[in-house]
Every structure is written in structure tokens, then in C-alpha cells.
C-alpha positions as CSV (number, residue, x, y, z in Angstrom):
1,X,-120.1,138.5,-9.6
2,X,-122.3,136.4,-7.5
3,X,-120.6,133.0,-6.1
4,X,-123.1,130.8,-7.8
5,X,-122.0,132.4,-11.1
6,X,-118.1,132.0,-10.1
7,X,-118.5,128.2,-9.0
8,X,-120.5,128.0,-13.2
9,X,-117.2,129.7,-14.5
10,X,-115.0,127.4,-12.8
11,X,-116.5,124.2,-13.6
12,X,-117.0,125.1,-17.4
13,X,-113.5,125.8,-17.7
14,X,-112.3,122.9,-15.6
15,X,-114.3,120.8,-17.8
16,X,-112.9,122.1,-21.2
17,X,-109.3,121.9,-19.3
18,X,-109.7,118.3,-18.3
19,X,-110.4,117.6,-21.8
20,X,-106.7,119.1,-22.9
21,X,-105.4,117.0,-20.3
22,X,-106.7,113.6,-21.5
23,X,-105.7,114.2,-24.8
24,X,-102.1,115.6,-23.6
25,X,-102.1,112.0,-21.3
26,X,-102.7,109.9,-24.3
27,X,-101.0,111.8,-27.5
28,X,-103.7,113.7,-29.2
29,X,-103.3,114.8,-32.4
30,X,-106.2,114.5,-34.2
31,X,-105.1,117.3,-36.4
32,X,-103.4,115.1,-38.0
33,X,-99.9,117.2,-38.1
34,X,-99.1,118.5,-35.2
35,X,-96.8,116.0,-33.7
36,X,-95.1,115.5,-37.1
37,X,-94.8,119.5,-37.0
38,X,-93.2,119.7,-33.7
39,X,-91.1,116.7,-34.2
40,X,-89.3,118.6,-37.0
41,X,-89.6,122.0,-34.3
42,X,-87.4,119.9,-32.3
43,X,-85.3,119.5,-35.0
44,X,-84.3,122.8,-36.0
45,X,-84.1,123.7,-31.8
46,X,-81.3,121.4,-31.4
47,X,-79.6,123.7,-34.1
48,X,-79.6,126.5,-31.1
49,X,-78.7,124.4,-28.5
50,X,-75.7,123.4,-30.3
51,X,-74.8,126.9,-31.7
52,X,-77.3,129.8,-30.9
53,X,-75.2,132.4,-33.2
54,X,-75.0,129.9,-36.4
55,X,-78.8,128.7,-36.0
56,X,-80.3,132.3,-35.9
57,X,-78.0,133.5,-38.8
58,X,-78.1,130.3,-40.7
59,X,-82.2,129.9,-40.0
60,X,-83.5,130.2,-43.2
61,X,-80.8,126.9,-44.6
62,X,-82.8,125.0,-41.8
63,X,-85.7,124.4,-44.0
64,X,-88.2,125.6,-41.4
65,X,-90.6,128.0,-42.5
66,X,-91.7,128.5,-38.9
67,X,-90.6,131.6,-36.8
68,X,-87.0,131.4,-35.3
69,X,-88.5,132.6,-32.0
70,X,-90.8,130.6,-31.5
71,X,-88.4,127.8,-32.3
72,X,-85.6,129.3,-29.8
73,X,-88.7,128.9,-27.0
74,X,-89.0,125.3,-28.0
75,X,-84.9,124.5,-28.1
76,X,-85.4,126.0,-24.2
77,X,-88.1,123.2,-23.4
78,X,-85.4,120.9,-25.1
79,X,-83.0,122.1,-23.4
80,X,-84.3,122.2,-19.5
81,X,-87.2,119.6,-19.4
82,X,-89.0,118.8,-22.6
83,X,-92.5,116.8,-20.4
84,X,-92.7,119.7,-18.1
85,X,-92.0,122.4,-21.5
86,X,-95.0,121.2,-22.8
87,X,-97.0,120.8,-20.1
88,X,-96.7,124.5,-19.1
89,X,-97.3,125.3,-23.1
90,X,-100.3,123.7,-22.4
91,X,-101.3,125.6,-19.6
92,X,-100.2,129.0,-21.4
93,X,-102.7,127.6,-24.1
94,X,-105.4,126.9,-22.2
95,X,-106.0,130.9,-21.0
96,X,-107.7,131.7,-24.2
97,X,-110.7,131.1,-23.3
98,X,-110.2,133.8,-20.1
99,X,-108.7,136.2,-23.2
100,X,-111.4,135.8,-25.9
101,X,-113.7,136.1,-22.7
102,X,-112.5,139.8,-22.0
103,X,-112.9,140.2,-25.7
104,X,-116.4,139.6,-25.9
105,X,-117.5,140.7,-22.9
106,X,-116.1,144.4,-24.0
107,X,-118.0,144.3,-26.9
108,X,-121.4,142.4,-25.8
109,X,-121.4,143.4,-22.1
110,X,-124.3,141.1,-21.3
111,X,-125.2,137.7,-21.3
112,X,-121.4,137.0,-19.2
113,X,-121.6,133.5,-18.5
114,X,-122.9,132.5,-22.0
115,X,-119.6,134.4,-23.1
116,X,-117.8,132.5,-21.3
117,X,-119.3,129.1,-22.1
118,X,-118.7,130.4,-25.9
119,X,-114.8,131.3,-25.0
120,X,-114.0,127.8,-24.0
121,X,-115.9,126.3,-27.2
122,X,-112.1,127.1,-28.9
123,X,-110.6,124.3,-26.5
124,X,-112.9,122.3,-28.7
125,X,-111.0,123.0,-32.0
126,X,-109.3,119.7,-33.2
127,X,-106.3,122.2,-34.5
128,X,-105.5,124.5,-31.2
129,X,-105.7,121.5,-29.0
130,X,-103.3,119.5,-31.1
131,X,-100.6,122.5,-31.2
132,X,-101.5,123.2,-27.6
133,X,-100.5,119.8,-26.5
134,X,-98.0,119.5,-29.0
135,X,-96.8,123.0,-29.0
136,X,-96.9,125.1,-32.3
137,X,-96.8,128.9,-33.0
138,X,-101.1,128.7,-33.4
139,X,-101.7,128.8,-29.9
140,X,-99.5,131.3,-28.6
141,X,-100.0,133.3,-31.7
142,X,-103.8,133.6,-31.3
143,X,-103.4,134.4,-27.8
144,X,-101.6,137.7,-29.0
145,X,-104.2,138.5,-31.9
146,X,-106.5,138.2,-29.0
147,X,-105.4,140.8,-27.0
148,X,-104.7,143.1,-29.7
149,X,-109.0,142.6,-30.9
150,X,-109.5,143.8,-26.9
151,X,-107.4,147.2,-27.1
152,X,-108.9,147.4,-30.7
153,X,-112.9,147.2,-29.0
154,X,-111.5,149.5,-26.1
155,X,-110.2,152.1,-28.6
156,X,-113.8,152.0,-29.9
157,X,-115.6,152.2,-26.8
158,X,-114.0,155.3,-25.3
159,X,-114.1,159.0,-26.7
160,X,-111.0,160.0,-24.7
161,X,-108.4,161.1,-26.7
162,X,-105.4,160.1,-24.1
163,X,-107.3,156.6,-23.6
164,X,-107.7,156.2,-27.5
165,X,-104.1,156.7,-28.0
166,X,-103.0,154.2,-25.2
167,X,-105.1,151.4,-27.0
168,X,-103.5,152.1,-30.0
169,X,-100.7,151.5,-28.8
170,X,-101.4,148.4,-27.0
171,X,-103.0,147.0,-30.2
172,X,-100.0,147.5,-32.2
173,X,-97.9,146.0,-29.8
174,X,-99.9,142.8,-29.4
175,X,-100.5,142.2,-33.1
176,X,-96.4,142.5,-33.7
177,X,-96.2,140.1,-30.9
178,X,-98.2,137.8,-32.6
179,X,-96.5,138.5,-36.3
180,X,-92.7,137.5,-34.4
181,X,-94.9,134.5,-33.4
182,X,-97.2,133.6,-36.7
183,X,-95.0,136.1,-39.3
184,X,-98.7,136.2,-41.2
185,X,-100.5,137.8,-38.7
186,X,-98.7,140.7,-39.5
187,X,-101.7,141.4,-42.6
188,X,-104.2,142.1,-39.9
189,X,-102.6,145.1,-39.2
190,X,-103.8,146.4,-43.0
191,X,-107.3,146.2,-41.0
192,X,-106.4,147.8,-37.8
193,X,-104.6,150.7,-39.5
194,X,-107.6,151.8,-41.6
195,X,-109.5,151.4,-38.3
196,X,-107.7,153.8,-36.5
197,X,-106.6,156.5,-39.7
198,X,-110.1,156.3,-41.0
199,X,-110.9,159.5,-38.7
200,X,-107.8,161.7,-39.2
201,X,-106.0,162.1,-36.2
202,X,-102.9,163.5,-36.3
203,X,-101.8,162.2,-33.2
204,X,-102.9,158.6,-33.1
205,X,-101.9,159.0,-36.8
206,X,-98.1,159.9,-35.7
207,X,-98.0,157.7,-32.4
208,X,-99.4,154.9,-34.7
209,X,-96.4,155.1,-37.4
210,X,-93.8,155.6,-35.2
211,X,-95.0,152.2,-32.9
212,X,-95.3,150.4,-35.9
213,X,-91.6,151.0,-37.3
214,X,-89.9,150.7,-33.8
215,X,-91.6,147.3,-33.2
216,X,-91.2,146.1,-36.9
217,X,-87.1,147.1,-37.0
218,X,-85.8,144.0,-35.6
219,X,-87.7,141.9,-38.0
220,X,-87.0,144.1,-40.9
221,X,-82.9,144.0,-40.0
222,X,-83.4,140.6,-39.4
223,X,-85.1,139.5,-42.9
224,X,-84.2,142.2,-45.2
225,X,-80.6,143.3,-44.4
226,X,-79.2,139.9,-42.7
227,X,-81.0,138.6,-45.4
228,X,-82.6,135.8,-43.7
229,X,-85.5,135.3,-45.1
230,X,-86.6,132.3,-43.9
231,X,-90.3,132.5,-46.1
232,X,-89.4,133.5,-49.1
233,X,-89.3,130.2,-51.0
234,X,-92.8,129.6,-49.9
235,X,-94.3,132.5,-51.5
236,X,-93.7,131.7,-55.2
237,X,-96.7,129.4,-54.7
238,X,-99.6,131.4,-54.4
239,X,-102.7,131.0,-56.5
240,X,-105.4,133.9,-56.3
241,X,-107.9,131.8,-57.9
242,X,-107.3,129.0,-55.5
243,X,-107.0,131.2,-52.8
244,X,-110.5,132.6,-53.2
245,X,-111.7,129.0,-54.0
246,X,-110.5,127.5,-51.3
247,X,-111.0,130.2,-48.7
248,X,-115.1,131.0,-49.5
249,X,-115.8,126.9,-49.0
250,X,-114.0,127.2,-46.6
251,X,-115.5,129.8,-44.5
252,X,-118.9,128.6,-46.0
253,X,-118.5,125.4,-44.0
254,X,-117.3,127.5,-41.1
255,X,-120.4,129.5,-41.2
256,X,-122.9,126.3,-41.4
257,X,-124.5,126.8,-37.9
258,X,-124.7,130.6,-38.1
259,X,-127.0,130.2,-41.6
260,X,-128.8,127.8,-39.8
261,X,-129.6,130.2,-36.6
262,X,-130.1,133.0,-39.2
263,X,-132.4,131.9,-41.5
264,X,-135.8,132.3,-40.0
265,X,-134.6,136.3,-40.1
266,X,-133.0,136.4,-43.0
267,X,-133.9,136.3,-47.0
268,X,-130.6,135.1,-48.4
269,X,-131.9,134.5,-51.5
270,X,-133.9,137.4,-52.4
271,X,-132.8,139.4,-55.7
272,X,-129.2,140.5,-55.1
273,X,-128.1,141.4,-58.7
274,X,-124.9,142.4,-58.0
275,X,-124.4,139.4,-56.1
276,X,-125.5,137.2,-58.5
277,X,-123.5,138.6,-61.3
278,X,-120.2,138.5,-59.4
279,X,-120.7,134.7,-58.8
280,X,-121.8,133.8,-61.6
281,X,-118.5,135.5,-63.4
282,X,-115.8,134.4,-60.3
283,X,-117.8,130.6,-60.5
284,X,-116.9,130.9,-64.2
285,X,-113.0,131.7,-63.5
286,X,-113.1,129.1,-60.8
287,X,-114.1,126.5,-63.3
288,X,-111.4,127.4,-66.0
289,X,-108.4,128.6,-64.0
290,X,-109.0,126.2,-60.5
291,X,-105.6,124.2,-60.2
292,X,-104.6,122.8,-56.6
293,X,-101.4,120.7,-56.8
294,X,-100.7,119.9,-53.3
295,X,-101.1,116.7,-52.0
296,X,-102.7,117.6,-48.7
297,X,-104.8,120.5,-47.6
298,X,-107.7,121.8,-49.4
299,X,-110.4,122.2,-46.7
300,X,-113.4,119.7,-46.4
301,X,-115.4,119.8,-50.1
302,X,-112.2,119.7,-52.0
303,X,-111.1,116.9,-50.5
304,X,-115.4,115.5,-49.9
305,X,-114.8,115.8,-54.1
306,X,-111.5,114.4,-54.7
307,X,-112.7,111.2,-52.2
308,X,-116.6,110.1,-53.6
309,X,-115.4,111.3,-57.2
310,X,-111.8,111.9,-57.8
311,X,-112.5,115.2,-59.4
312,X,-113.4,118.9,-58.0
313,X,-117.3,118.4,-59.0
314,X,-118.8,118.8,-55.9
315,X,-116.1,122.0,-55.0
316,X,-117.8,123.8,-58.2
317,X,-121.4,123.1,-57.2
318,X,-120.5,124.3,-53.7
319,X,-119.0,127.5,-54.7
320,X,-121.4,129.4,-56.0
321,X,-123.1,129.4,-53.2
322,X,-120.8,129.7,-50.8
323,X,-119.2,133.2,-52.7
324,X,-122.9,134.2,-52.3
325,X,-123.9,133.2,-49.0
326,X,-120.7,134.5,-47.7
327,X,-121.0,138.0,-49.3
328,X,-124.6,138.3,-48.0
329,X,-124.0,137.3,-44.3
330,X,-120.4,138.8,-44.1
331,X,-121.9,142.2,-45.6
332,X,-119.0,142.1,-48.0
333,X,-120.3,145.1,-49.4
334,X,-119.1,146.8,-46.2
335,X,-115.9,148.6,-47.0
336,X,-114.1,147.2,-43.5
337,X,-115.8,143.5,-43.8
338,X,-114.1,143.3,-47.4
339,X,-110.8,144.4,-46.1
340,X,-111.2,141.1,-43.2
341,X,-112.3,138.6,-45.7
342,X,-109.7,140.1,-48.0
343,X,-107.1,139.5,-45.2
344,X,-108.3,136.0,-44.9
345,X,-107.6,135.2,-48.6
346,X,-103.9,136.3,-47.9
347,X,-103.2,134.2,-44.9
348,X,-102.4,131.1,-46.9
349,X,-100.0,133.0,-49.0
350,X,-97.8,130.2,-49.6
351,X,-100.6,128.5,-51.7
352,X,-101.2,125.7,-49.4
353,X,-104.4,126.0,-48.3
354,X,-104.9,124.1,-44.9
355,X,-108.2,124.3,-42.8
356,X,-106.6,124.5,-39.6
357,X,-105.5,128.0,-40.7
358,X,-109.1,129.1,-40.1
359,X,-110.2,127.6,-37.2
360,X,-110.5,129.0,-34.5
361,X,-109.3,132.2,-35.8
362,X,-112.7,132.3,-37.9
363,X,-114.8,131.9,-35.2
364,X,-112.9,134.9,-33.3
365,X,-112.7,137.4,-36.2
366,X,-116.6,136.6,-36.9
367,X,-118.1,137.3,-33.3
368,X,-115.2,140.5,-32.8
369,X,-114.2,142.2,-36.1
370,X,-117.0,141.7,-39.0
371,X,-119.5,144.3,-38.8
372,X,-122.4,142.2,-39.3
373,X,-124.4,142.6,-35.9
374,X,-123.5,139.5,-34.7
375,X,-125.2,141.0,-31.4
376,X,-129.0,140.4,-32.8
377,X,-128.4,137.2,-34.7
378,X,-126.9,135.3,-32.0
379,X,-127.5,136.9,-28.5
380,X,-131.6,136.8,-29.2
381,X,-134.6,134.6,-27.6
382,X,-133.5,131.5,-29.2
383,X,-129.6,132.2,-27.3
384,X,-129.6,128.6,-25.7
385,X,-130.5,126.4,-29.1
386,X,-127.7,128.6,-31.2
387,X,-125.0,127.8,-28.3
388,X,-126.2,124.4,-28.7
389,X,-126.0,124.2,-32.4
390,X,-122.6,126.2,-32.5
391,X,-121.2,123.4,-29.8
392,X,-123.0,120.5,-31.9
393,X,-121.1,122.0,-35.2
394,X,-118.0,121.6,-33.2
395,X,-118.6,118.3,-31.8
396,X,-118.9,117.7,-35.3
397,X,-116.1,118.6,-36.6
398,X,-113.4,117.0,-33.7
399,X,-115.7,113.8,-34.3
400,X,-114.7,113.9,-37.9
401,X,-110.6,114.5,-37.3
402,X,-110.9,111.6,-34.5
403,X,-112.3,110.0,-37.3
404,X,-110.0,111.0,-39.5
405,X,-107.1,109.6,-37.6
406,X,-108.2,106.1,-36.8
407,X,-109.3,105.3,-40.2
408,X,-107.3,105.7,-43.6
409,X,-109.5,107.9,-45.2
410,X,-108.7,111.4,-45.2
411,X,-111.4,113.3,-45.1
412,X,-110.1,117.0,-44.8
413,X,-106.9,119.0,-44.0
């Protein structure tokens, strides 16, 4: 790498990095919850650093629905120096853009500085800066996930059997270090495993089992025979018809720039019969059997209806076409893109649906995991105004949680 291009990486990271810093100087939390979140982190952390034994087999009559370990890893910021705890969970948070750059540049080998400049775009998301600089299980969750997208590429890229195997390997290991993190996580692996089974191999196939139930035994012991089950209340909760309500708008408004850059190649709206008929009959069920109860969450046209007309109106009208839009550009049709989108539906499985759930973890599945030849509709002659219009979407979204905070409206969770 020539110096030039060094001194370019450096000062776009710098940048992004400064950024964390000023909003770590003066409290940011523009996600709204994140300091409330880690206030009652703190909580249940002075729990283990009065009485490790009780709190980890007492955990789930703490009424936190977060994961004991990463709560034990707050209790030792607690417990040594909470200022400098955080500060270096900042700084832990902060190498995701050098992660998701690895990521990308394994599976778009070209174009390395734009990559980069795109990596660091997730230091702009309202949510992972707020549970970066007040720390939450996001962050270092994602960081995980990350790593266990690279071996995924890797295993694709090679044709050595030996190589393959090893990759495996490391994916499963990084995805159950980010499930003991972010317990949800763990649904990704529904995607991964019919990823790497999908071509019988009787090795990978045995090697792949066997990782899968030695790295998973501590949890299961943990939750199933101790019988601390520290989710379980949550779950009763869940609403498929919100879910997919709530997660298509969602993803819809996600996906705003990526239309935009897209359309000029593109006929969304040529005949799709198929299409059409499954919206129009999941727009009908939407209608009848749509019932969110939560006070907060929702995502930004739920709560954009319940604000200009108390009523879910302008959700209705928007999700049609986000169910269609969605299943054209996602190429739902796609047998491994409906398992993702299916996995995305599941990952508020406690039935509150919160925004922050999806970002930046959308952007990352999009550009890594969805088969949709994100390559050619991105990386193309027009490269500069899409990186501008993805950054200006992003812009857009911290301006409206900044704006969120300082006012009393609430525009979206």
C-alpha cells in the first residue's frame, strides 16, 4: 500500500474516531437508551461484585434480560475504574470499521480505500456510538458477527478442503462468541449451517456438529439444566404479524439510498405477479391482525403515523410497498436471501420491535451476506455520488436522533 494511501486511511479513521470522542466528552446518547440501559448494567454488576456465585446462579431474578457475561465485564469496569472501563470499551468499539474493512475487502477486492471510507460510515450510527460510549452488548457483539461473515467469505473463496474446514471452524467460533454476547445472534447460525451443508461434506459436516455442541454446552448447562433462563419471560411476546410489519418498513427505510442509486438500472415495478399477489394478501393480514402494544419502539413510520395522525394509516400505505420493494431488491425469491431476511424477522423475538436492532447490522448483512450483486449496483461509474448519498442517508438519520433528543417529540425508536 502506497504511503499517500496509508496517510488517507489514517486520517479517515482519525476523523470518525474523534467524532466518538466528542460525543464520549459530552454524554452522547442520542439513541435515546443507552445510558438508561447501562445505568441498570451497572445495576445488576454490583450484584457480582458483591457475591459472584449468587449473581450468576440467581441471574435470571435480576430482571436483566441482557447476557450475564457481558454484565460480569461491566461489574470489572465497576469494580477497577469505571472512566477508564469505558474509555477502553470505546476504543475496543471503535476497530469495527478495521473488521468490516477485512470483510469487504475479501469479498470486493478492489476499490480499498472506498471500503474503508464505507467501514467507518458504522461510527456514524446513532445506536453503536451510543452503546460504544455507553457500553452495551451491540458493539462488542457485532464485532464478533463480523469476524465470523470474514471466515464465512474465506470459506467461499478457497477450494482447499483443509482451508475450508479451518474457516468453518473459525466461523462457528466467532458467531458463538457473539451469541454469549447478544444471546440472538445465535439464529444466524440457521444461515451459516445451510451455507456450509448445502454441498455434502462429510467432514465439514462432522467437524461442523461437533464445534457447534462443544461451544454451545456451557450455555445449554447454563440455561436449560441450572435452569437460568434469564429470556424466557420475554419471549411470550412475540407477534409474527408485527414482526413482519415492523421489520419490512423497517428495512424499507434502511434501503432508501440503495433504491435511489438503483433505479436508473432497475424496473421495480414491472409485472411481478407473484409479487403482487403476496402483498396484496400479507397487506390484507397486516390490516386486520396488526396490534403493537408497546409504548416505545416501532421503527420510524409507525411512530411518523402514531405522531401526524394517532393511528397506523401511514404504516399501511407504506407496507405494501415496502413488502414489494424489499422482495425485489433483496431477491427474496433466492432460497439463502429468504433464510437472512427470515433471520431478521426473528431477531426481535421478544416482540418489541426497536430500530436500533437493525442498524448497523443491516447495512453489514446487505453489502456481505444477501446475494443480490451488491458488487454492480454500488461499486459502478457513479461509486462517488452512491458513497455520498449512503453518508447523506446517515447524516440523516443521526441528525434526526440529535433531534430527537433535544426536543420532546419522539420521532422513532
Amino acid at each position: 500500500m502506497k504511503s499517500n494511501n496509508i496517510t488517507q486511511f489514517i486520517v479517515i479513521y482519525l476523523f470518525f474516531l474523534f467524532s466518538l470522542f466528542i460525543g464520549y466528552f459530552i454524554n452522547e446518547d442520542f439513541a435515546g437508551g443507552a445510558r438508561p440501559d447501562y445505568e441498570l448494567h451497572k445495576l445488576a454488576a454490583k450484584y457480582f461484585i458483591d457475591d459472584f456465585k449468587f449473581a450468576l446462579l440467581n441471574y435470571d431474578k435480576l430482571g436483566n434480560l441482557h447476557s450475564p457475561i457481558f454484565i460480569i465485564i461491566v461489574s470489572f469496569f465497576i469494580e477497577t475504574n469505571e472512566q477508564y472501563g469505558r474509555i477502553l470499551y470505546l476504543l475496543i468499539s471503535s476497530l469495527i470499521p478495521f473488521i468490516f474493512y477485512l470483510v469487504l475487502k475479501t469479498k470486493y477486492k478492489s476499490n480499498l480505500l472506498i471500503l474503508f471510507l464505507l467501514s467507518n460510515f458504522l461510527l456514524l450510527s446513532p445506536y453503536y456510538r451510543a452503546t460504544s460510549i455507553w457500553p452495551g452488548d451491540e458493539t462488542i457483539s457485532l464485532i464478533f458477527f463480523c469476524f465470523s461473515i470474514l471466515f464465512y467469505l474465506k470459506y467461499k473463496s478457497t477450494n482447499i478442503e483443509d482451508t475450508k474446514l479451518k474457516y468453518v471452524i473459525f466461523n462457528v467460533f466467532f458467531i458463538a462468541l457473539s451469541s454469549y454476547f447478544r444471546p440472538i445472534f445465535c439464529v444466524f447460525s440457521i444461515f451459516f449451517a445451510y451455507e456450509f451443508l448445502k454441498n455434502y461434506n462429510k467432514q465439514i459436516l462432522i467437524y461442523y456438529i461437533l464445534t457447534n455442541i462443544i461451544l454451545s454446552l456451557p450455555a445449554i448447562y447454563y440455561v436449560f439444566i441450572l435452569d437460568i433462563n434469564f429470556f424466557k419471560s420475554s419471549l411470550s411476546n412475540f407477534n409474527i404479524i408485527n414482526a413482519i410489519t415492523l421489520t419490512y418498513t423497517t428495512v424499507f427505510f434502511y434501503l432508501s439510498p440503495f433504491i435511489i442509486i438503483s433505479l436508473k438500472k432497475n424496473d421495480y415495478f414491472n409485472k411481478d405477479l407473484k409479487n403482487i399477489f403476496f402483498t396484496l394478501i400479507f397487506s390484507f393480514f397486516v390490516i386486520i391482525f396488526f396490534d403493537y402494544k408497546f409504548s416505545t419502539g416501532g421503527g420510524f413510520y409507525y411512530y411518523l403515523s402514531q405522531y401526524l395522525l394517532k393511528n397506523n394509516l401511514i404504516l399501511f400505505i407504506i407496507f405494501p410497498i415496502s413488502f414489494y420493494l424489499c422482495n425485489k431488491i433483496l431477491k427474496i425469491n433466492k432460497f439463502e436471501n429468504f433464510l437472512i431476511f427470515l433471520i431478521l424477522l426473528l431477531l426481535e423475538i421478544d416482540g418489541q420491535f426497536y430500530f436500533e436492532t437493525y442498524d448497523p447490522l443491516f447495512l453489514i448483512i446487505l453489502t456481505t451476506l444477501f446475494n443480490i450483486n451488491f458488487k454492480n449496483l454500488f461499486f459502478n461509474q457513479n461509486l462517488k455520488f452512491n458513497i455520498f448519498l449512503v453518508f447523506l442517508f446517515l447524516i440523516f438519520l443521526l441528525s434526526i436522533k440529535i433531534f430527537q433528543n433535544y426536543n420532546t417529540i419522539v420521532i422513532f425508536n
